[in-house]
C-alpha positions in Angstrom: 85.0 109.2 113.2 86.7 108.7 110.0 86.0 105.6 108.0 89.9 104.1 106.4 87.9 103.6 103.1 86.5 107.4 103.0 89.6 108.8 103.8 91.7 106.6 101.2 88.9 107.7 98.5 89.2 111.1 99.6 93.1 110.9 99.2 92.7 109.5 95.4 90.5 113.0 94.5 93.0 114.9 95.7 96.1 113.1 94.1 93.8 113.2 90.2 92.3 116.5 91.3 96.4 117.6 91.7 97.6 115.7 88.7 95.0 117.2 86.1 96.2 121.0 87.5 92.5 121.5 88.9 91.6 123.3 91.6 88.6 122.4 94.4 86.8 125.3 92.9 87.2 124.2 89.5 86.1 120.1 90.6 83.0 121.6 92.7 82.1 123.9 89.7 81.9 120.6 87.4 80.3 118.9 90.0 77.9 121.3 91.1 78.9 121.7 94.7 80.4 124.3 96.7 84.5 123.6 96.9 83.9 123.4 101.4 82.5 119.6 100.6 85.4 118.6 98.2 87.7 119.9 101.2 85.6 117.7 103.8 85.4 114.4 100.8 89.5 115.2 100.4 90.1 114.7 103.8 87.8 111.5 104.6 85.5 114.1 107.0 82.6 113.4 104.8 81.4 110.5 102.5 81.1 110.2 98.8 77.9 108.9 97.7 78.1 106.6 95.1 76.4 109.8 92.8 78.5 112.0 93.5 81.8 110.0 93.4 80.3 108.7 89.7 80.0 113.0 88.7 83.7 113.5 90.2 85.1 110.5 88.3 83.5 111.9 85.1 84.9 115.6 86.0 88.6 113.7 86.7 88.4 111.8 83.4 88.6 108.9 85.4 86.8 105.5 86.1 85.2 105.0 89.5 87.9 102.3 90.3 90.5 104.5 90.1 89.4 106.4 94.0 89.6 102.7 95.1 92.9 101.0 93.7 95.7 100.9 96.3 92.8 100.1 99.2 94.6 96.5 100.4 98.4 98.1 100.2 98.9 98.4 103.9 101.7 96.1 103.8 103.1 98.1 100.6 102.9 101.4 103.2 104.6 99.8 106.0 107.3 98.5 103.8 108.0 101.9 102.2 107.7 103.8 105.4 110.5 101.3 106.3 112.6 102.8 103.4 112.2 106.3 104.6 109.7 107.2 101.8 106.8 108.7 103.9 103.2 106.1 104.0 101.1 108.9 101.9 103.3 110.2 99.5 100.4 111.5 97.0 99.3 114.1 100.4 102.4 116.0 99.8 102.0 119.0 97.5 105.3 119.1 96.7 106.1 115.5 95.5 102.8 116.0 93.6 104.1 119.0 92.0 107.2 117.4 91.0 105.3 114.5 89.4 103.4 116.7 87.4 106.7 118.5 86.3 108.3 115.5 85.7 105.4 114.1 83.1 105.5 117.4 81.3 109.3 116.8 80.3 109.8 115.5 77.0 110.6 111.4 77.2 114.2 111.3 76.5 115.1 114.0 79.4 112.5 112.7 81.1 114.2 109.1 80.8 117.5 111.1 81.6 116.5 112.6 84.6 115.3 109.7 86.0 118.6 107.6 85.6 120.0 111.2 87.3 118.1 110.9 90.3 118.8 107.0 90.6 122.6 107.9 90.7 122.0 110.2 92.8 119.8 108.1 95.3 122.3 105.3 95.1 124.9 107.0 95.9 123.5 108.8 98.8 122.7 105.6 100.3 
């Protein structure tokens, strides 16, 4: 059975893994393990030892906190699964792609889009 905390800390290697552009081949070559066990750590199936997770930070550019921060949000889930925004946002490739597209705009269009889609969300509501 999967343990909340594994799969939550799988969740935050996948959502850097996807924001850095890297691939599970790519974070098991820096790590040193085949990419099968950063499918199974991804997806909670299997734990991170505190080693391991140290050698993936390091490969993510990341501190060790990071896989941990957002842990205690249940609330913050159920309150935006109440406003139609689903409860694990960062498990959608697409959302993740368009966060990653969206941070490579330059900051005034970047700035610019974003007052666009706040219109736009405003008004559809």
């Amino acid at each position: 059975m999967k343990h909340p905390v594994d799969v939550h800390v799988g969740k935050r290697v996948r959502h850097r893994r996807w924001m850095v552009g890297m691939t599970q081949q790519q974070l098991a070559g820096k790590v040193g393990i085949k990419f099968q066990q950063i499918q199974k750590y991804e997806t909670g199936m299997n734990r991170i030892s505190a080693s391991r997770l140290w050698d993936i930070a390091e490969a993510l550019d990341v501190p060790v906190s990071f896989f941990f921060e957002g842990i205690n949000d249940e609330a913050d889930t159920a309150a935006r699964e109440k406003e139609g925004v689903p409860g694990d946002i960062l498990a959608d490739k697409e959302a993740l792609e368009l966060i990653r597209s969206y941070y490579q705009i330059p900051e005034l269009q970047r700035r610019r889009l974003f007052d666009l889609a706040r219109a736009i969300s405003q008004d559809a509501a």
